[in-house]
N, C-alpha and C positions, 0 to 999 in steps of 0.2 A: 355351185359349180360354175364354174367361166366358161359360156360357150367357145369364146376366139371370134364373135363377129363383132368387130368393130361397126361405129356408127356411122363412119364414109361404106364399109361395106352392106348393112343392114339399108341404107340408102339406095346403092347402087342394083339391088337385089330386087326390092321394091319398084324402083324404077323398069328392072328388066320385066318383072311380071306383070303389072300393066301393059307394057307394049304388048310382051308375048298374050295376054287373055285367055289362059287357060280354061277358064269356068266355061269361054265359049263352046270348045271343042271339046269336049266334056264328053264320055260314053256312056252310056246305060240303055236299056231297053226303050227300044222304039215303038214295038209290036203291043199287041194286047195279050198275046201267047207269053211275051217275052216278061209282061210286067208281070204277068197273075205268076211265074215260075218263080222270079224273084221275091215277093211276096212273102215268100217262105223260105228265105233263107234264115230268120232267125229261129226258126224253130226247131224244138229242142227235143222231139220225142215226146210230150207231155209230162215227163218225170220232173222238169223242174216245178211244176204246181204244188206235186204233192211233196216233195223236198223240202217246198218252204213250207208248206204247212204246218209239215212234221217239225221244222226249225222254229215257228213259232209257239206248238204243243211245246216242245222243251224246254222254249227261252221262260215259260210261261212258271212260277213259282208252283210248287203241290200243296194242293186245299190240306188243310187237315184234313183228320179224317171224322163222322160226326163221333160223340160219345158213346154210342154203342158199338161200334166198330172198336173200340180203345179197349173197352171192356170182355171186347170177344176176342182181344186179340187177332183181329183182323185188319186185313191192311186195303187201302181202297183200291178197286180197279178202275185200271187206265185201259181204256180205249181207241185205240189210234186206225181210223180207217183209212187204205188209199184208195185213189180214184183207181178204176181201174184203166189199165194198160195193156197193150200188147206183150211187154215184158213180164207181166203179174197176172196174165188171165190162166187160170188151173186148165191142164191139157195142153198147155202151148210151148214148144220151145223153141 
């Protein structure tokens, strides 16, 4: 896809943000209040831990099962624990 900036303007653009130095005037927390708040802005609830978990339990092929299990007509159990959370602790809504 063509952006439309030409090479005199991708020049002339370049040249404007050097002068201007934005990186200088730059915002973000100043404070030690302000940084430890930000900190935690990527965080997720801790449900994405056990999400991927659980994504790599399924990406993951199923064992056979051994020879007596075949014969008993029984199928193997799976297991899947999550960590626990605030959204999954029994009692809490």
């Amino acid at each position: 896809m063509v952006s439309g900036w030409t090479a005199e303007r991708r020049r002339r653009q370049a040249e404007q943000i050097n002068r201007w130095k934005p990186w200088e005037k730059s915002t973000g927390p100043r404070t030690a209040e302000g940084k430890a708040r930000v900190a935690h802005n990527g965080y997720k609830g801790g449900i994405r831990t056990a999400l991927r978990e659980l994504a790599k339990l399924l990406r993951q092929p199923m064992r056979r099962a051994p020879p007596v299990a075949k014969e008993r007509n029984l199928r193997p159990s799976i297991h899947v624990t999550m960590p626990t959370t605030p959204l999954n602790q029994p009692g809490k809504a």
